[in-house]
N, C-alpha and C positions, 0 to 999 in steps of 0.2 A: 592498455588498461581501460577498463569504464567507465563510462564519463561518472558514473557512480560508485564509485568503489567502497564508500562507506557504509556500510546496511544500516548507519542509524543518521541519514540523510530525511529529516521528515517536512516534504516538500509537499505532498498530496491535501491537505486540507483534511484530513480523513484518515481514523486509524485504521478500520479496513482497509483501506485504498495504502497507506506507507504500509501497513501489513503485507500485502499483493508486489507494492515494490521491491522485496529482499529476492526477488526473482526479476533479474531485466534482460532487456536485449531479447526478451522472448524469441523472437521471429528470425534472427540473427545468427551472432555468436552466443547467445542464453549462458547466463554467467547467473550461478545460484549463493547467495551473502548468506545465507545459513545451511551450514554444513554442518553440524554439530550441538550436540544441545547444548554447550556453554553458550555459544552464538545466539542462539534461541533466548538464552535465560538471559543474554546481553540485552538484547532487542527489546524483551519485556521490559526490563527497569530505563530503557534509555527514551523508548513508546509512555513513559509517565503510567504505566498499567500497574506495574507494583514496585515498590520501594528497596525490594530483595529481589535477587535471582531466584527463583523460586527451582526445585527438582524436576528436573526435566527427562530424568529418565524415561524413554520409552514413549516420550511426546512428542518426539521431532519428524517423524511418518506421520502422524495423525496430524499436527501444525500442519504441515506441507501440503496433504490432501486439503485440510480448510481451505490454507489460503487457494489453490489452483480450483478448486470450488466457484470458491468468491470470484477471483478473477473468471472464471467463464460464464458466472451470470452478470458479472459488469458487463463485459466484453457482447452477451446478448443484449444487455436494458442499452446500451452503445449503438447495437444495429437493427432494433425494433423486433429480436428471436424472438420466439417462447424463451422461457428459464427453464432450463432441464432439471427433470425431476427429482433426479439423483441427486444433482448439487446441490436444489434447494432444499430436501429432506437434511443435504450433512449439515448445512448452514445453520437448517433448524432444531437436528439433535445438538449440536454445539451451543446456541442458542439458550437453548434447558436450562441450561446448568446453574451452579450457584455463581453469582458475581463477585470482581474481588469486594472484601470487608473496608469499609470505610471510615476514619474514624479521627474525629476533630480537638485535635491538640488545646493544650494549656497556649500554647501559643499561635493559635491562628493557623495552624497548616495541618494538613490533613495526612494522614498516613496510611496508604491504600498495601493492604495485605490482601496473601492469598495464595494457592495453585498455579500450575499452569493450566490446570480444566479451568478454574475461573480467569485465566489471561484470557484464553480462547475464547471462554464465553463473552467476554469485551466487544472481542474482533468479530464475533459473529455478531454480538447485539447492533454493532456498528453499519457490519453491510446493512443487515437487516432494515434498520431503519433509512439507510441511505437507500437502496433499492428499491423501498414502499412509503420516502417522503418528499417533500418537494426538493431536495435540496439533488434528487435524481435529473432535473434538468439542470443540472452545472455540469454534469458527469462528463470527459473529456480527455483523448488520450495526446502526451503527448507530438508535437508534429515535427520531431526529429527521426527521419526514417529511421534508425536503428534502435530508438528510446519506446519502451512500451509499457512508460508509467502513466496511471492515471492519475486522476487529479478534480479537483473541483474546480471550476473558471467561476471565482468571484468578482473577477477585475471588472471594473465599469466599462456596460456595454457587451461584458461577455466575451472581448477580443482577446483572452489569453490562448498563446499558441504553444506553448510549452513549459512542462511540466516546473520548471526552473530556467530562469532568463543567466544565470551566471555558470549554467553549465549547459542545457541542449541551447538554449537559446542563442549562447554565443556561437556554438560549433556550427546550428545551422546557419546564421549571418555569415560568418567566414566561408560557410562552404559556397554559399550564395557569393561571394565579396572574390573568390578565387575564380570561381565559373564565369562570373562577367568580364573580371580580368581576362583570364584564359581567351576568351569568347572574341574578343577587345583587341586580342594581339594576334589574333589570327585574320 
């Protein structure tokens, strides 16, 4: 099992970036948390994007495509690429769109309505801004070899080394804590 098996795990500092998460293990065993548009319309209301599952027919190809978008211009602003054109053209048709509707209660709380074209346009407003703000130098993936979430390192200092300390973090300590064992009794 995953060390993430829940797709509504929001550990990244970043709705893009927990958006890019519902896909892990990329490099691995790639294990995909949204298979289905209820999952999708799960992910929305649980992501704080809107208060309903919203219709997601026929949106779960086009999500997909965003997010692996996003993730491959993270993954270049990561190793100093260019941003490839494609991805950033879909990031910025998704971008477009209308945002969810906003809207301040009798009682102090807000009630965010809307589409899944305005969920997305969320996610893309989000890369967006992460990718062309300062908040681009915290950007930072995981350091559990098989984990390949990103994340923002706001920890003092900048030493965060994984994505979540109560799940990669312990796995690689342990893996670390058996190998010197191991290493020790040899």
């Amino acid at each position: 099992m995953s060390a993430f098996a829940d797709p509504h795990l929001f550990v990244s500092g970043n709705l893009a970036l927990n958006f890019i998460g519902t896909a892990q293990e990329r490099r691995t065993t790639y294990r995909e948390l949204l298979t289905s548009t209820d999952e999708l319309g799960e992910w929305v209301v649980a992501a704080g994007i809107l208060d309903t599952a919203p219709d997601c027919a026929d949106a779960l190809e086009p999500a997909l495509r965003l997010r692996e978008a996003a993730w491959r211009l993270m993954q270049a602003t990561l190793h100093g690429d260019p941003l490839a054109d494609a991805d950033r053209r879909l990031l910025n048709r998704h971008a477009h769109g209308a945002a969810p509707e906003l809207t301040l209660r009798a009682d102090g709380r807000v009630r965010r309505d809307g589409t899944i074209d305005s969920a997305l346009t969320a996610v893309a407003r989000s890369a967006i801004e992460l990718l062309a703000g300062p908040e681009r130098a915290l950007l930072k993936e995981c350091g559990r070899d098989a984990c390949t979430r990103l994340y923002l390192d706001t920890s003092r200092g900048g030493s965060r080394r994984w994505c979540d300390m109560a799940v990669c973090g312990n796995r690689a300590k342990g893996k670390a804590f058996r190998a010197r064992n191991t290493d020790a009794a040899h």
